[in-house]
N, C-alpha and C positions, 0 to 999 in steps of 0.2 A: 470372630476373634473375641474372645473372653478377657475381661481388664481382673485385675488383682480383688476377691470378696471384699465387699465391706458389710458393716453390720447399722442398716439403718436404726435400728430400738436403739442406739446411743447417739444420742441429741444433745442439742443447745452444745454447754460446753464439753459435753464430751463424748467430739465428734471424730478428738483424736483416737479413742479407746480402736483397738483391731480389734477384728473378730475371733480373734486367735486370742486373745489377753485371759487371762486366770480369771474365773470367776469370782477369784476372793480379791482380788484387784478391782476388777468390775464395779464390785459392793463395796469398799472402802473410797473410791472414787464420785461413786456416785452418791452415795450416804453422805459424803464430804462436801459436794456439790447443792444434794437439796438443800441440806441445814442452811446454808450460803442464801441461797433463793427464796427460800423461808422469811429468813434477816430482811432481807431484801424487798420483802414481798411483791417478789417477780415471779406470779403465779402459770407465767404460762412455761419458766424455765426450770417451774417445781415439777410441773409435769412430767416434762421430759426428763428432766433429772430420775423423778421418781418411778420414770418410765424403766432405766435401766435399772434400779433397786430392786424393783416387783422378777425384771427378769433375771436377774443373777441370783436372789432369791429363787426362785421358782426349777434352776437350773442346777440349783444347790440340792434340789428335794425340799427345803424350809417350806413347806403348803403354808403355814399359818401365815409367816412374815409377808412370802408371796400374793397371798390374797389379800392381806390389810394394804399393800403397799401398792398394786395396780388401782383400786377403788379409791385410795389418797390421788392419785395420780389423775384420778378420771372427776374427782372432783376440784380439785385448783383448774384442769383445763377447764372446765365446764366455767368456774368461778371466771375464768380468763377470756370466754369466749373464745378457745381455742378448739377449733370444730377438727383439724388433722390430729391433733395430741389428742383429744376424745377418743379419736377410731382408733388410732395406738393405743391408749390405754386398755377399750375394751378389746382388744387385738390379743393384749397380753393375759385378760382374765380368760378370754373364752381359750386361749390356748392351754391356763394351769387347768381348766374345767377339763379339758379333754385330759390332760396327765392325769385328773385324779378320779377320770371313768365318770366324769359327769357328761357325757356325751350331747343329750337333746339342750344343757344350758351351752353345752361351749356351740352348736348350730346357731342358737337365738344370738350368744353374743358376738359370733362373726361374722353374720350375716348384719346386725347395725354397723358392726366395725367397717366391714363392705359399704352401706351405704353411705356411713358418714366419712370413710373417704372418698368416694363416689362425691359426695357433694362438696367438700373441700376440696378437692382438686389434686390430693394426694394419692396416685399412680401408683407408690410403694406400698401405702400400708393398704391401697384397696387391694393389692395383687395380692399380698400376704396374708389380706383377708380370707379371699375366698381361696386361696391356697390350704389354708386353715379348715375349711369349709369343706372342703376335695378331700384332707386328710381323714374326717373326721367322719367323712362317708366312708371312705376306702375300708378303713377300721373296722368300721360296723355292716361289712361286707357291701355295701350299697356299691358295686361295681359299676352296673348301668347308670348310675344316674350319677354319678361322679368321675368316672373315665375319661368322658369326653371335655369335662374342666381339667382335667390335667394337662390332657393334648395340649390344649388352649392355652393354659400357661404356661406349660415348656417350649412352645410355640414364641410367645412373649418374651418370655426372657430370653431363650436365641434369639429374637431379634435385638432387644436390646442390647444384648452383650451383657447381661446380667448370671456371671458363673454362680453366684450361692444358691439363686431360683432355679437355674437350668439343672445343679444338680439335683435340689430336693424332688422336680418334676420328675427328673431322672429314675431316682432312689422308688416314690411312688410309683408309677407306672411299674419300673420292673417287679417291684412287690408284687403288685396284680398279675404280673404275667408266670411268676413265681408261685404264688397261691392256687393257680387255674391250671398248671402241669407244664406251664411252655418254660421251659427251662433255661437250654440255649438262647431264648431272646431277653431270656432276665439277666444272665449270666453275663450279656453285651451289652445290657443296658446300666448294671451295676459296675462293668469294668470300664464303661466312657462316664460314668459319673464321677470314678473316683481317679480316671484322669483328668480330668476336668478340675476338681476340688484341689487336685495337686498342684496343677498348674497355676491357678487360682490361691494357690496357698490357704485353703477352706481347709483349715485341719477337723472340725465338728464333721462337714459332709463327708470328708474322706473315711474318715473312720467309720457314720454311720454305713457309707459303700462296700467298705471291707469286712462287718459284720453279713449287708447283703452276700456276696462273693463267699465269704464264709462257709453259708447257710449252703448255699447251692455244691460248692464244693463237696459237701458235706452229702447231701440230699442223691445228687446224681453223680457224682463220683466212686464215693467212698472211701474219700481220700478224707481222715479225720486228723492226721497230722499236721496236712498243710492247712485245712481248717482251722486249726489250734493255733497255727503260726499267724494264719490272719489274723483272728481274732487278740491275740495278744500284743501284735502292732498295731491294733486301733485301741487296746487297753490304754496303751502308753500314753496315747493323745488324751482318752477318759481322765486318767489321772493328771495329768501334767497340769487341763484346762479345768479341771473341780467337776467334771461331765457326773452328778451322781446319777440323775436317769441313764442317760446311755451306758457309762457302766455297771448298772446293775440288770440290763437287756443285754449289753457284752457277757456276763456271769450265767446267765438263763440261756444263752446262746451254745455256752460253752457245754452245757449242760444236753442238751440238743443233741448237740456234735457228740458226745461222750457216750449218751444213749444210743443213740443209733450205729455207734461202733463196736456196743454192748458192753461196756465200762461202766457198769450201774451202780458199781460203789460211787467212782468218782463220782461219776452223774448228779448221784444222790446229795454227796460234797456241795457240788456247787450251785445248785438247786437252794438248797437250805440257803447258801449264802447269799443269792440274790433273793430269794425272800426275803431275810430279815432285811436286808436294804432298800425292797419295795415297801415295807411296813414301815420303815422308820422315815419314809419319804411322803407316805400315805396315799400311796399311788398302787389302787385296789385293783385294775386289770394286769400291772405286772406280777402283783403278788396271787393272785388269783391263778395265772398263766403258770409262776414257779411254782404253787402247788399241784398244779396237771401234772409238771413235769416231776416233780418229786413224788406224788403217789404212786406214777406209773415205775418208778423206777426201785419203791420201797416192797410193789409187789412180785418185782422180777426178782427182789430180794429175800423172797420170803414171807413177806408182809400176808397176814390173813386174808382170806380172801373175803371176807361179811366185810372187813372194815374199808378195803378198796372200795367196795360197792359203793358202801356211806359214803366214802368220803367223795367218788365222781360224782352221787347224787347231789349232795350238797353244790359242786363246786359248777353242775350244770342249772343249778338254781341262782349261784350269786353271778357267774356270766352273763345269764339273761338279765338278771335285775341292771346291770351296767350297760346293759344293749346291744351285746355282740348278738348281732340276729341270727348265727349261725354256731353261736357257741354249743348248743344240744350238738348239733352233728360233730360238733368236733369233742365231745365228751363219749359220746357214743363211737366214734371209733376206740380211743382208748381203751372201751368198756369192751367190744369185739375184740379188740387185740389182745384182751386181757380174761378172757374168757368168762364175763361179767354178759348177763343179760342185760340192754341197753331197757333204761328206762323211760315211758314216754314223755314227751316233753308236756310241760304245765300251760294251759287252755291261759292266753292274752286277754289281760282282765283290767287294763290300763286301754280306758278308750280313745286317749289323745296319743298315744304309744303312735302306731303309723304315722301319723301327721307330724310328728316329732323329726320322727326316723327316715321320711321319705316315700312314706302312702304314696300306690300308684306307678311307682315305678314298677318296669318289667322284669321280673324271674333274673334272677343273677347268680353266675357261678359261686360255688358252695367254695369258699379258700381252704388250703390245705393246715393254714394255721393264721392267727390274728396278733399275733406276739411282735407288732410293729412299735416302735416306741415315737414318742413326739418328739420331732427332731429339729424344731424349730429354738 
């Protein structure tokens, strides 16, 4: 049995915030809160204050504000000998590192966040850590060597009766099972997540669930209506709680659905739009992702074809630089379907690259798309 979400990253005093609260709430609470512990100089409750600043920030798209204000954060804890709000803090940087397709920094910094809650004795944010850590794999196609941490903490959180973990384990896993052609078991795994989130009153998971459901509907159906209806009842939630990342993966999603129903004007529409909102968010594998999807759909419009070419080579050069290890094959189908000879991929010239990334692990299915957003 699942008790009601709550949102551990709001501490000290505000432990009343839900996890359902408006982001711009979030930041005027807790902006209101650190000043106070500033005053005060009660540096271990600047932390945690500043702990939820960094994330409502961060959740807003603000990259700048978001990165000055986990680092404030991880230094008062530090100042305070607070070793749990440390792993929270760097909890919270290595998660904007992965929004902003900084990939092999957001590994380093979840993996101390892991240890140092590992040594503090804090349960939560070590879970969250390497949850973090599992995401961050999944992404950059590391199946194998990241799968069986998922099990392991959906495993965890049913037992503890933790519904906000159970779902993201959820939502992950069916990803993977999504990306690798099993569809029906994504499609079960994304529909107990987001009754889970419901029941749970997790309106964040829920709607990430129904963008999953979405996809598939979309994918193995061909049903791009009721795709479009999901997708527009998890908009709602986007907008209500300030969601800009997940809304502008809702808007790329939509785009998706649109394409593949053969709607390439629209397509094209909403493409452009969750670009300009991954750009103004500075979040370079979303915007990377809407322009896949807007080339492919600017050349079923007529778009020349020398300039499609450029432009998937370009865009299977800035994929790799961000780490999707699987990004070439998936530029290269584009380029097959688009009657583009695929270009070969560029020789690994980065010697600490594997080691980064997960050197050593075995052969892992090739995902059918990496367009998962950070849903933490």
């Amino acid at each position: 049995m699942y008790g009601k979400a709550f949102a551990p990253e709001y501490q000290g005093a505000l432990t009343t915030l839900s996890v359902n609260s408006s982001l711009v709430d979030v930041l005027a609470a807790g902006t209101e809160q650190l000043r106070a512990a500033e005053r005060a100089g009660a540096r271990s409750e600047a932390a945690r204050s500043g702990l939820a600043v960094a994330e409502a920030h961060r959740r807003l798209g603000q990259v700048g504000e978001a990165d000055r204000a986990w680092k404030a954060s991880y230094r008062a804890a530090r100042e305070a000998k607070d070793t749990a709000a440390m792993a929270w803090a760097l909890w919270s940087g290595g998660t904007l590192a992965r929004q902003r397709g900084a990939l092999p920094l957001a590994r380093r910094l979840l993996g101390l966040a892991a240890e140092l809650g590992e040594r503090s004795g804090d349960v939560v944010v070590r879970g969250y850590s390497l949850a973090g850590m599992a995401e961050t794999g999944r992404i950059q196609g590391d199946y194998a060597a990241v799968g069986a941490l998922h099990e392991q903490l959906l495993a965890e959180a049913r037992k503890r009766g933790e519904a906000r973990h159970t779902v993201w384990a959820l939502e992950g896993i069916a990803q993977m099972h999504r990306n690798t052609g099993s569809y029906d078991t994504a499609y079960a795994m994304f529909e107990e997540a987001a009754e889970i989130a419901g029941r749970a009153d997790d309106r964040r998971g829920r709607a990430w669930a129904l963008r999953g459901l979405a996809d598939l509907v979309s994918v193995r159906d061909g049903d791009a209506d009721r795709a479009l209806g999901l997708l527009a009842e998890a908009e709602v939630t986007c907008r209500e709680m300030n969601l800009s990342s997940a809304l502008a993966y809702n808007h790329k999603m939509r785009g998706n659905v649109l394409y593949r129903a053969g709607r390439y004007a629209q397509a094209r529409d909403l493409y452009e739009q969750a670009l300009a909102e991954f750009r103004a968010m500075g979040e370079p594998r979303g915007e990377a992702l809407s322009r896949l999807g807007l080339a492919k759909s600017l050349a079923r419009l007529g778009r020349p074809l020398d300039e499609t070419a450029a432009e998937l080579a370009d865009l299977a050069r800035v994929l790799d630089r961000i780490g999707l290890r699987h990004a070439h094959r998936m530029v290269s189908r584009a380029q097959t379907e688009l009657g583009i000879t695929p270009t070969p991929p560029e020789p690994d010239t980065d010697p600490g690259a594997g080691a980064e990334a997960g050197a050593g692990a075995a052969p892992v299915p090739v995902p059918d798309r990496a367009d998962v957003g950070s849903r933490r």
